[in-house]
MILO-468385 format. One record per residue (C-alpha): residue number from 0; residue in three letters; x, y, z. Coordinates in pm, 1 decimal. Last residue first. Layout:
residues N
<node k="NUM" r="ALA" u="X" v="Y" w="Z"/>
...
end
This chain:
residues 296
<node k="295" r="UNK" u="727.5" v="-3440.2" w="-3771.2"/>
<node k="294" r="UNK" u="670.3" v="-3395.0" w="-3397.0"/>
<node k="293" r="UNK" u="807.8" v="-3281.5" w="-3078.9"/>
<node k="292" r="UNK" u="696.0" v="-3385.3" w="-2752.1"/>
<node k="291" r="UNK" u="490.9" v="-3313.3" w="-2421.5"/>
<node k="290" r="UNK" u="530.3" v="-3377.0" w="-2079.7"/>
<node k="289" r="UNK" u="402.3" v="-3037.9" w="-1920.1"/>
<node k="288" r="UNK" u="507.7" v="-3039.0" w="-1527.0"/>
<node k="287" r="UNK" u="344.4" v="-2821.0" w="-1232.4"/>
<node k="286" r="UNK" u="559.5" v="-2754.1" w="-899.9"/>
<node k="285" r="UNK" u="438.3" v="-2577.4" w="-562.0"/>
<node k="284" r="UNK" u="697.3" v="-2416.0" w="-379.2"/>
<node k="283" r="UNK" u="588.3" v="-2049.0" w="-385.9"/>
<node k="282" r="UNK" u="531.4" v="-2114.3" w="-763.4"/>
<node k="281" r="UNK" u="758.0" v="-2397.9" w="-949.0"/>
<node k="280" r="UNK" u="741.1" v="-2440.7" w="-1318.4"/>
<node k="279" r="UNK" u="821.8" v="-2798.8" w="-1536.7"/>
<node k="278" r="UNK" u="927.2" v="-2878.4" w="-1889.9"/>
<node k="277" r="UNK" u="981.2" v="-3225.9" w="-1987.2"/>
<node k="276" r="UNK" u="1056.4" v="-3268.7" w="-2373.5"/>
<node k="275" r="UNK" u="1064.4" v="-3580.7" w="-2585.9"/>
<node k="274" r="UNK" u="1107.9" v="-3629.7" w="-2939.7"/>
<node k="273" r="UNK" u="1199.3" v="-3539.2" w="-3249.0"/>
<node k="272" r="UNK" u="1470.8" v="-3331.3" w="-3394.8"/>
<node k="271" r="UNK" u="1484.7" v="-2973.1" w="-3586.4"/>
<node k="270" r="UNK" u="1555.5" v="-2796.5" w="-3279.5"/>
<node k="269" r="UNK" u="1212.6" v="-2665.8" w="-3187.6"/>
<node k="268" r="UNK" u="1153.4" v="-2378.9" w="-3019.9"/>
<node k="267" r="UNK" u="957.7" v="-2332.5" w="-2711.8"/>
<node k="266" r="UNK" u="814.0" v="-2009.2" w="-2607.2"/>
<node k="265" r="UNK" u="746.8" v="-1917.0" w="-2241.7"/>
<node k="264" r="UNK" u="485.6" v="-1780.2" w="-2036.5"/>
<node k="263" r="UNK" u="439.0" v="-1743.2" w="-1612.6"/>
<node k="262" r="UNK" u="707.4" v="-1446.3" w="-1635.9"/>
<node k="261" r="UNK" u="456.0" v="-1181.3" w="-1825.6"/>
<node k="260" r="UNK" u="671.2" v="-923.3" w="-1934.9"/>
<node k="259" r="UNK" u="482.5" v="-929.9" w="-2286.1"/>
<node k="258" r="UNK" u="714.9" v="-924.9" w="-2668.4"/>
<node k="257" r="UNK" u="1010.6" v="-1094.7" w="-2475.6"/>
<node k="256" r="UNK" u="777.3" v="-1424.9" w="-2436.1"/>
<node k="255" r="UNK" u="1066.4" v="-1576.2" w="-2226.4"/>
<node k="254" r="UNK" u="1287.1" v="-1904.5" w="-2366.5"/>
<node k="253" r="UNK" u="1302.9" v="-2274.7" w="-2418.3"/>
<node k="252" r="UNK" u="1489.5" v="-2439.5" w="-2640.3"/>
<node k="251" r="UNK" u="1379.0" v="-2755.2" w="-2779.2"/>
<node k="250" r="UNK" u="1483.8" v="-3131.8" w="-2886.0"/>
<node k="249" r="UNK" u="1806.4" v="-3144.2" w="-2809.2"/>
<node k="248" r="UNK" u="1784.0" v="-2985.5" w="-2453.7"/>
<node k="247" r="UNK" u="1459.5" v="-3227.6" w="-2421.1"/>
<node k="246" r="UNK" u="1409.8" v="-3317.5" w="-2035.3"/>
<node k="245" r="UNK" u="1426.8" v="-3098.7" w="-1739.3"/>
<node k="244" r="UNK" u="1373.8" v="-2753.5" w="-1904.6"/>
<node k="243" r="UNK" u="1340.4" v="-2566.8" w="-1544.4"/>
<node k="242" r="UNK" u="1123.9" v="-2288.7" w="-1517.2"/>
<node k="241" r="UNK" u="1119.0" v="-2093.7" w="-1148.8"/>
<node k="240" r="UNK" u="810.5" v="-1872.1" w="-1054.3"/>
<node k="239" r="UNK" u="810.8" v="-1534.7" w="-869.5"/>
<node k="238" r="UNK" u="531.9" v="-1264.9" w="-985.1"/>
<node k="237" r="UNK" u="305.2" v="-1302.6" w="-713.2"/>
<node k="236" r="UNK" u="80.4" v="-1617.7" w="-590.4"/>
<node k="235" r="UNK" u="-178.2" v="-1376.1" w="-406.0"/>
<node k="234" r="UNK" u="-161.7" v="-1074.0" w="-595.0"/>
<node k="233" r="UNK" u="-185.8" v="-1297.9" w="-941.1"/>
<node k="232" r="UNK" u="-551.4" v="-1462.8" w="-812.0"/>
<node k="231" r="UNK" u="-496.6" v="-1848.3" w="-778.6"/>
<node k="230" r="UNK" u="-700.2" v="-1958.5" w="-1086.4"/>
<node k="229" r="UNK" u="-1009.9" v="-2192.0" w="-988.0"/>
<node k="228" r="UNK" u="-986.6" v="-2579.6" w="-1004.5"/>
<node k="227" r="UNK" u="-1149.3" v="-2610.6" w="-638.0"/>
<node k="226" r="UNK" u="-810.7" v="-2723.9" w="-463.1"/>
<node k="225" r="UNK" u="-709.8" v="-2368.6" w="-596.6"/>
<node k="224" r="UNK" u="-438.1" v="-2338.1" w="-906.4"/>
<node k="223" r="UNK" u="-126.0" v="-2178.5" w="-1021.0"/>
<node k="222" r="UNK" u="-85.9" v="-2136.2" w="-1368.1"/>
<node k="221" r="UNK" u="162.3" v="-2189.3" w="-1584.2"/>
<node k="220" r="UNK" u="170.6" v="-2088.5" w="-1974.9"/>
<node k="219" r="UNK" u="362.8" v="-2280.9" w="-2320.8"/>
<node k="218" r="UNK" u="373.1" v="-2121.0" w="-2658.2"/>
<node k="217" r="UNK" u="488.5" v="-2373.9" w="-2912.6"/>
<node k="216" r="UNK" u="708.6" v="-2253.4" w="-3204.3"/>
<node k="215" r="UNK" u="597.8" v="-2456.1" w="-3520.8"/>
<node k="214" r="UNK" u="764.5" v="-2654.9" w="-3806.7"/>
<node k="213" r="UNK" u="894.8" v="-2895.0" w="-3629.2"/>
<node k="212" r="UNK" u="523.7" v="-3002.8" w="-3509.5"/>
<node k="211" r="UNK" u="495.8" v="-2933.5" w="-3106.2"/>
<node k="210" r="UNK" u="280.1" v="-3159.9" w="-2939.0"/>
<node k="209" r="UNK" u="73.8" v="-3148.6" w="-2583.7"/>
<node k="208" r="UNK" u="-177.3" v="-3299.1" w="-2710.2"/>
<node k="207" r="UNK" u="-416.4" v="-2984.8" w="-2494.8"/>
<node k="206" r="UNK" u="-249.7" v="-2797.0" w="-2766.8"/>
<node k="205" r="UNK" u="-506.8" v="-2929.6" w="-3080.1"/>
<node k="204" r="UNK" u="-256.3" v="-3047.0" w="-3305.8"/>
<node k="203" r="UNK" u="-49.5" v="-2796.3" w="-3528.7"/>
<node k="202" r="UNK" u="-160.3" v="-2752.9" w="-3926.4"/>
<node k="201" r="UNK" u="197.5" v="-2658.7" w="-4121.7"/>
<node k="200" r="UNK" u="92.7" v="-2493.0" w="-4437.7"/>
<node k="199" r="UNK" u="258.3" v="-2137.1" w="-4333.2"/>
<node k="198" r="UNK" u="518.1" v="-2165.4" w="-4091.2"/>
<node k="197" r="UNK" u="354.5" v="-2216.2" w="-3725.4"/>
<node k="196" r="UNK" u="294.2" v="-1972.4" w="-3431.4"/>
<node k="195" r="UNK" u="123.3" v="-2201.6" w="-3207.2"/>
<node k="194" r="UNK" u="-90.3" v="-2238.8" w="-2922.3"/>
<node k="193" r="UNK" u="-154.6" v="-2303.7" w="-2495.8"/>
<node k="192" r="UNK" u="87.5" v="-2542.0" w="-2444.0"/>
<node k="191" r="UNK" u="9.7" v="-2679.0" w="-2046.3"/>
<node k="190" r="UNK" u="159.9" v="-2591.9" w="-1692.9"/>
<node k="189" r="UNK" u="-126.4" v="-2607.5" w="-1434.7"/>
<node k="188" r="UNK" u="49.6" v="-2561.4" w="-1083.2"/>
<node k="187" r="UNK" u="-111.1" v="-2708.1" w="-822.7"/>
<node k="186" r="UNK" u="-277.6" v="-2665.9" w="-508.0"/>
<node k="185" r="UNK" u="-207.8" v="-2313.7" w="-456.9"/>
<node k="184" r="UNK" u="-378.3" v="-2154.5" w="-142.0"/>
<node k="183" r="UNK" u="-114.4" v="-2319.9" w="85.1"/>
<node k="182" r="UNK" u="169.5" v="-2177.5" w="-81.0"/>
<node k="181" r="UNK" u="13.4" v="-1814.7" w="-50.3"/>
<node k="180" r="UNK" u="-61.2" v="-1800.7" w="281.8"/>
<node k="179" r="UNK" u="-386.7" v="-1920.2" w="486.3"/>
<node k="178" r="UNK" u="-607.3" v="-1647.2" w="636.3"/>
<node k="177" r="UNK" u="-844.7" v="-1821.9" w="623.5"/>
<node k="176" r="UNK" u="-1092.5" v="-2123.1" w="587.2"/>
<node k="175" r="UNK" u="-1166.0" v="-2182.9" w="950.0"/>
<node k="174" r="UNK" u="-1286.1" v="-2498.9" w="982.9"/>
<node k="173" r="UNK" u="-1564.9" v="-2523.5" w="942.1"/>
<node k="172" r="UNK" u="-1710.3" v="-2280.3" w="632.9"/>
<node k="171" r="UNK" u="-2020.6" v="-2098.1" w="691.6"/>
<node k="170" r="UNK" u="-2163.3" v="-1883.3" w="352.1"/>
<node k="169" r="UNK" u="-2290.1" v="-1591.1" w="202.4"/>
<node k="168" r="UNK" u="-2439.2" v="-1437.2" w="454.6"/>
<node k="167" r="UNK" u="-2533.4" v="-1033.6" w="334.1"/>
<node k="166" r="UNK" u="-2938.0" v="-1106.2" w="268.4"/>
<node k="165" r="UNK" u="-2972.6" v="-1287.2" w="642.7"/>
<node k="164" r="UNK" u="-2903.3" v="-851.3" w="742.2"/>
<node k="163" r="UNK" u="-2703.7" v="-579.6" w="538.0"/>
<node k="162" r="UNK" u="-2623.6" v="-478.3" w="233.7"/>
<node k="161" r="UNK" u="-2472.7" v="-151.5" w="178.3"/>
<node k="160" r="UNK" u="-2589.8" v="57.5" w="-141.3"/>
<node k="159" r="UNK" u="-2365.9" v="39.8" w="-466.5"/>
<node k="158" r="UNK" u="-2594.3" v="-113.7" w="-752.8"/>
<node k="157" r="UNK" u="-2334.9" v="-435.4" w="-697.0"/>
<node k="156" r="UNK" u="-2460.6" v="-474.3" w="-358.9"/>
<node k="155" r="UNK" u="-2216.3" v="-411.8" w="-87.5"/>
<node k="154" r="UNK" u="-2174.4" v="-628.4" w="236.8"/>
<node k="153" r="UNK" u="-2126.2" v="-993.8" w="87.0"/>
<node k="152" r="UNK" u="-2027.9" v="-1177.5" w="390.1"/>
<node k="151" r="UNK" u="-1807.1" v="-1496.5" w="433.9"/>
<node k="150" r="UNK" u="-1779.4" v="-1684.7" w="794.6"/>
<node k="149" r="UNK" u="-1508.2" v="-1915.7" w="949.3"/>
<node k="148" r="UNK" u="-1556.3" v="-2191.0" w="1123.2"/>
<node k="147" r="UNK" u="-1332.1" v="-2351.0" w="1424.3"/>
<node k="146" r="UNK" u="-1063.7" v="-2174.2" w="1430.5"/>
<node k="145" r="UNK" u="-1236.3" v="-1905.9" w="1632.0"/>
<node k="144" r="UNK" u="-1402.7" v="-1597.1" w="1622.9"/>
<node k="143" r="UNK" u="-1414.6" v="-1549.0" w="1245.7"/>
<node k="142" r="UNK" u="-1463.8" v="-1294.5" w="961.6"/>
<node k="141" r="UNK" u="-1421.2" v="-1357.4" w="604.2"/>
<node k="140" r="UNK" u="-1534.8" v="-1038.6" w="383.4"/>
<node k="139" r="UNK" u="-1696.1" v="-1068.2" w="42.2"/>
<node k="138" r="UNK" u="-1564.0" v="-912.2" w="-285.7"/>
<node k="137" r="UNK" u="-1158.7" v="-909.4" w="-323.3"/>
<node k="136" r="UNK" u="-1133.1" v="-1217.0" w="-550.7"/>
<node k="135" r="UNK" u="-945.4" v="-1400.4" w="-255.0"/>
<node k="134" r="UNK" u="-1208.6" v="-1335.0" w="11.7"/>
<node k="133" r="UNK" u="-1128.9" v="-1015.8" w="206.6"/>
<node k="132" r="UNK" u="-1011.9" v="-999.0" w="612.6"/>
<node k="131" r="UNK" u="-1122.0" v="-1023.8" w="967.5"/>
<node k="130" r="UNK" u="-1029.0" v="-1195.7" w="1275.3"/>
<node k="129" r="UNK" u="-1226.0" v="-1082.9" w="1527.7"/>
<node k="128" r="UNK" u="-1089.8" v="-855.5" w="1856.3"/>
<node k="127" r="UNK" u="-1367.8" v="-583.5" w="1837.8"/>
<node k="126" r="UNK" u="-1055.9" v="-381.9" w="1687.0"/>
<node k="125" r="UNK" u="-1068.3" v="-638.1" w="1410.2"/>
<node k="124" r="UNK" u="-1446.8" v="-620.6" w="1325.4"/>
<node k="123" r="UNK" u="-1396.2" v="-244.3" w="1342.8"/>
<node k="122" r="UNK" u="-1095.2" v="-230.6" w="1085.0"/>
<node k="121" r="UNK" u="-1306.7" v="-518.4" w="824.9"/>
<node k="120" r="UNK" u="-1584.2" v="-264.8" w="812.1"/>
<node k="119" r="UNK" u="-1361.1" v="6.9" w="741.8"/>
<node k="118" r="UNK" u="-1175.0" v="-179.4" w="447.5"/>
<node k="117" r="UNK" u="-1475.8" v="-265.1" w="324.3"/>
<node k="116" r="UNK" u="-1618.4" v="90.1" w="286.5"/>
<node k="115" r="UNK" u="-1306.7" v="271.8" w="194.3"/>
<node k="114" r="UNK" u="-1297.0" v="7.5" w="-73.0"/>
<node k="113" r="UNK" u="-1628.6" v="76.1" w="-222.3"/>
<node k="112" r="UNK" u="-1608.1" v="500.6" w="-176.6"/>
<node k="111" r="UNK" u="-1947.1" v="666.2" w="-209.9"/>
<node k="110" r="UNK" u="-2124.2" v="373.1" w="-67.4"/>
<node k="109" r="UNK" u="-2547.6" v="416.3" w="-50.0"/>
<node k="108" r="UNK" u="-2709.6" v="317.2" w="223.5"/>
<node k="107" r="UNK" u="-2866.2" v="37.4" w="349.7"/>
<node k="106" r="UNK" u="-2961.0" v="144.6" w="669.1"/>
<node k="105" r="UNK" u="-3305.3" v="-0.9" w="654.6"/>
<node k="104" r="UNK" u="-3546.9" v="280.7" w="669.3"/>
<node k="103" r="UNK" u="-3650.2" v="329.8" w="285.7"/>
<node k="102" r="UNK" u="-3487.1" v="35.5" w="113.1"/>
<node k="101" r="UNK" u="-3178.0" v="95.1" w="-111.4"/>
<node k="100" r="UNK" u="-3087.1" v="404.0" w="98.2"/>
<node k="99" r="UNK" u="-3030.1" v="769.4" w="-20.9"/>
<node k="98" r="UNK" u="-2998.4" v="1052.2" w="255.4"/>
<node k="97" r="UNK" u="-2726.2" v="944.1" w="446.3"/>
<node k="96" r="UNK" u="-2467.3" v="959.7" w="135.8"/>
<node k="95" r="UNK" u="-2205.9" v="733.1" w="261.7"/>
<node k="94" r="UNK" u="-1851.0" v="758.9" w="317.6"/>
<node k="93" r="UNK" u="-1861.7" v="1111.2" w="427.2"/>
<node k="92" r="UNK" u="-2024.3" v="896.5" w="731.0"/>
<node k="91" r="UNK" u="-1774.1" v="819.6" w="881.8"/>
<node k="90" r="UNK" u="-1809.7" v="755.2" w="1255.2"/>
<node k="89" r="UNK" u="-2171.5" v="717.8" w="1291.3"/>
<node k="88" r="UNK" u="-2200.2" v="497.3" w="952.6"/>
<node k="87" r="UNK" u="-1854.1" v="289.4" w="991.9"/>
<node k="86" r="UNK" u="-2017.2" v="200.4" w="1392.0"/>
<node k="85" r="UNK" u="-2336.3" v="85.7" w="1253.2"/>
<node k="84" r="UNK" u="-2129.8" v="-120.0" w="1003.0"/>
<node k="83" r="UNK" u="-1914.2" v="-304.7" w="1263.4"/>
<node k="82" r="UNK" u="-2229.2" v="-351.2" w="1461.7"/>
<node k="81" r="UNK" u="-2381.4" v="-496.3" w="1169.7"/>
<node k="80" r="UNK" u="-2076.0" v="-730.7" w="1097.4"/>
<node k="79" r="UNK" u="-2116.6" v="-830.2" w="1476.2"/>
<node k="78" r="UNK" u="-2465.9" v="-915.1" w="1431.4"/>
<node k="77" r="UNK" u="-2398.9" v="-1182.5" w="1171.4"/>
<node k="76" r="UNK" u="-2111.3" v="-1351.5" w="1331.5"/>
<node k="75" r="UNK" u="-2309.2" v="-1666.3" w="1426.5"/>
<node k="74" r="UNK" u="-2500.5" v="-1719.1" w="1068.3"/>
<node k="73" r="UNK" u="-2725.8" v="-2053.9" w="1035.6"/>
<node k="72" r="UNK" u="-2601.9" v="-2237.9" w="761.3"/>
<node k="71" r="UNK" u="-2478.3" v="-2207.2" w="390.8"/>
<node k="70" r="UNK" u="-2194.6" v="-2407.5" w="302.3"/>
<node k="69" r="UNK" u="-1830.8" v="-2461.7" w="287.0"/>
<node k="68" r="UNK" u="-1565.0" v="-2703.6" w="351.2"/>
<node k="67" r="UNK" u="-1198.2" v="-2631.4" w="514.9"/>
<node k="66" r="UNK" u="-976.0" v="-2821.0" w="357.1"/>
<node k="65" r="UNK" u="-708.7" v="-2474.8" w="286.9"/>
<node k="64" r="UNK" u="-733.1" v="-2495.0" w="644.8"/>
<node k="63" r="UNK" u="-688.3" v="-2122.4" w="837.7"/>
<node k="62" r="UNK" u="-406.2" v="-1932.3" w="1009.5"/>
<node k="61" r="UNK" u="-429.8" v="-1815.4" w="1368.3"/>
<node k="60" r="UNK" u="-633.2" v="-1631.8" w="1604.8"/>
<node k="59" r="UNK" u="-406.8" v="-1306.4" w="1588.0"/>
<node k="58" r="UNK" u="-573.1" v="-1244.4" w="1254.4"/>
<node k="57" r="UNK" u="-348.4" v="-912.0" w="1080.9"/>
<node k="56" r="UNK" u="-82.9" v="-1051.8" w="960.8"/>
<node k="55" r="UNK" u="-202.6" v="-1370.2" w="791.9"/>
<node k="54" r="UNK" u="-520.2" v="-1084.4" w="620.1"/>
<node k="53" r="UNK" u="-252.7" v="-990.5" w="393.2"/>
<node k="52" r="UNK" u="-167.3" v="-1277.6" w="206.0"/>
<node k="51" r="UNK" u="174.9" v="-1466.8" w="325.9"/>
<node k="50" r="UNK" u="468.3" v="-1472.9" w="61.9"/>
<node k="49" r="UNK" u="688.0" v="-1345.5" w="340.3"/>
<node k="48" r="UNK" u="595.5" v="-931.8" w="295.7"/>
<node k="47" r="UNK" u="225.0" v="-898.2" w="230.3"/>
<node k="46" r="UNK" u="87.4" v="-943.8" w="-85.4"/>
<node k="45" r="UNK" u="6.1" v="-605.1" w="-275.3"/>
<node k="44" r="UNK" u="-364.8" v="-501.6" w="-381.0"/>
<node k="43" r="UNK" u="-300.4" v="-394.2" w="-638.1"/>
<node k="42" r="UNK" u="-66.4" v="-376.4" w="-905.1"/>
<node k="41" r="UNK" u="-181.4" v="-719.8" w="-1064.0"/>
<node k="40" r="UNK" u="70.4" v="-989.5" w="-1106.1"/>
<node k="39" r="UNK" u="6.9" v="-1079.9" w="-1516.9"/>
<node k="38" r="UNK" u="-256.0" v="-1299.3" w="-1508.7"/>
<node k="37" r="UNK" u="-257.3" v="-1707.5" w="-1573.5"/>
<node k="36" r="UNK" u="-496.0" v="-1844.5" w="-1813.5"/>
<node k="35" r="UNK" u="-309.4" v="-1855.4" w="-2169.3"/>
<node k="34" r="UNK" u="-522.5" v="-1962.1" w="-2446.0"/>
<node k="33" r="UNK" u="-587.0" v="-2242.7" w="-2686.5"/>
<node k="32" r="UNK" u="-634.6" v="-2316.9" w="-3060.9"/>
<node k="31" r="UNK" u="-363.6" v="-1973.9" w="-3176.5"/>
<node k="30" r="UNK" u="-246.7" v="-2046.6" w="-3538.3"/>
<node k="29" r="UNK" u="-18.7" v="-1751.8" w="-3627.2"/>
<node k="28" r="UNK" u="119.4" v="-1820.8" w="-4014.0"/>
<node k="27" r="UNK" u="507.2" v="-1822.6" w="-3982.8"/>
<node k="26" r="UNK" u="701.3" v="-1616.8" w="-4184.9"/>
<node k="25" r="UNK" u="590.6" v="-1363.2" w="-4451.9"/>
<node k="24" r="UNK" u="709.0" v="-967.0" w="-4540.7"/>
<node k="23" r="UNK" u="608.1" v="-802.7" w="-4273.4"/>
<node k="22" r="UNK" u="626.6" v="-929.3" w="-3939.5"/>
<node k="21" r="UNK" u="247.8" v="-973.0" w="-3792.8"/>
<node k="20" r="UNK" u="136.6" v="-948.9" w="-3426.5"/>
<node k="19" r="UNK" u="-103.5" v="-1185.2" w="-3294.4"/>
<node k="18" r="UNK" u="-319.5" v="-1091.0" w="-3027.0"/>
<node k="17" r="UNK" u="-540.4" v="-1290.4" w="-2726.7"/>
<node k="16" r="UNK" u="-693.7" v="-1190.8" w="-2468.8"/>
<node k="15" r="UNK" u="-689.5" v="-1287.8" w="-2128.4"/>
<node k="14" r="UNK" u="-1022.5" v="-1347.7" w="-1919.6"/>
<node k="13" r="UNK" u="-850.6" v="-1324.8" w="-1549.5"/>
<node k="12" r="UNK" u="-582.0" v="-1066.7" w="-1720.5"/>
<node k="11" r="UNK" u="-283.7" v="-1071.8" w="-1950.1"/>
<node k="10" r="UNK" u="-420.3" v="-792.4" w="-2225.2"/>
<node k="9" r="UNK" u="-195.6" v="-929.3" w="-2551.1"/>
<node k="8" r="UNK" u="-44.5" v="-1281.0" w="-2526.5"/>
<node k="7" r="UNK" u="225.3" v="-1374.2" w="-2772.2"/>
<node k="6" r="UNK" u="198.7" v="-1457.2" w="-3138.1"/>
<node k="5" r="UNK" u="544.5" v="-1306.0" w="-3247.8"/>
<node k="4" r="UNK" u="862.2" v="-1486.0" w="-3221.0"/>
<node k="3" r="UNK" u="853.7" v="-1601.1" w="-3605.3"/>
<node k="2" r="UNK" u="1010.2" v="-1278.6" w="-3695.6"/>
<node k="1" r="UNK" u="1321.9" v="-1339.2" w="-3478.4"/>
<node k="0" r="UNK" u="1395.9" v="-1686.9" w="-3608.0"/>
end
């Protein structure tokens, strides 16, 4: 039973990879259709303290809608994210190099340090009394005024120089879509198999069937999901979820992937019997169920 524990996940990030690890001497014959889309928690950036992200503390407006809608418009904020830039440049400028700008006589200047940057620009739109903060993937900043709308910026260019002007709007959401804490960014929780380790012959089903043959351990992952369909980033969700086996304690036994500390993954392992199993995962309140079953 030991040996057969052994096609787990390998590299548990947004695009996760996928390895199967051999025991010598036969077993079960890896057969890996699907794969696992939840992350191991990243180290950083943290979640604040309360399950709330880290822009909640800091926005003495008030929280966002996680129905807020967004599209490009006309930008409001737009001059006081240059004003929050103007003031980074004067008073830091070790994190720029003055003499090197994307466009001669723009202010777009090369970043030497990416998250000083941000971080900066987000400080002076707060101490100007906006509500400020980073998008969930880290890249644009939100800024508001009021509940009423919310704005997203892109301030860096990926070849490193600031951005500035209509270039840096990214978008106008109404109302407000942030801060918002963690259980109201996930929607849902995708639990689903996501392959097999299976004895050799034995051909499993395509996972999305949501079968286990007798003959195969099934590897099962949860993932907490956006309204939109996207992953939940790991630093906002964390590394807290609750399994319960609801259904099928003759059927299967459920246990951790020991071979990755990833908590959103388990392996099921068939009893020998058919039939039904219901296998569910809870993340900051929010609960996803696989129905599946064991086959012949």
């Amino acid at each position: 039973m030991e040996c057969a524990r052994r096609v787990k996940m390998a590299g548990i990030v947004a695009a996760a990879a996928l390895a199967a690890a051999s025991c010598g001497g036969g077993g079960k014959t890896p057969t890996v259709p699907g794969s696992p889309t939840v992350a191991a928690p990243d180290p950083t950036p943290t979640p604040a303290s309360g399950g709330e992200s880290a822009a909640a503390n800091a926005c003495p407006i008030g929280k966002g809608s996680p129905d807020a809608a967004c599209s490009k418009s006309s930008p409001q904020l737009l001059a006081a994210v240059e004003s929050a830039i103007d003031l980074l440049v004067r008073d830091r400028p070790d994190l720029f190099n003055l003499q090197e700008e994307s466009v001669a006589g723009t202010g777009q200047y090369r970043v030497l340090d990416k998250e000083a940057y941000l971080e900066g620009v987000i400080a002076n739109l707060r101490a100007a009394g906006l509500c400020a903060g980073r998008s969930l993937d880290l890249e644009l900043l939100q800024v508001k005024s009021t509940n009423g709308f919310s704005e997203d910026f892109d301030v860096w260019s990926s070849s490193g120089f600031v951005r500035r002007g209509g270039g840096a709007y990214r978008q106008t959401c109404t109302p407000a879509a942030f801060p918002l804490e963690a259980r109201e960014i996930i929607s849902y929780v995708r639990v689903v198999l996501w392959g097999f380790d299976c004895n050799p012959g034995v051909t499993p089903p395509h996972p999305q069937e949501a079968q286990v043959p007798l003959g195969c351990d099934g590897f099962a992952t949860a993932t907490p999901k956006q309204r939109n369909g996207q992953d939940v980033p790991a630093w906002v969700h964390g590394s807290e979820i609750q399994w319960e086996l609801r259904e099928g304690h003759d059927v299967v036994a459920v246990e951790p992937d020991s071979s990755y500390s990833n908590p959103f993954n388990r392996i099921l392992y068939p009893k020998g019997k058919v039939g039904f199993l219901y296998l569910c995962a809870t993340v900051q309140g929010v609960e996803g169920c696989l129905y599946g079953q064991t086959i012949p």
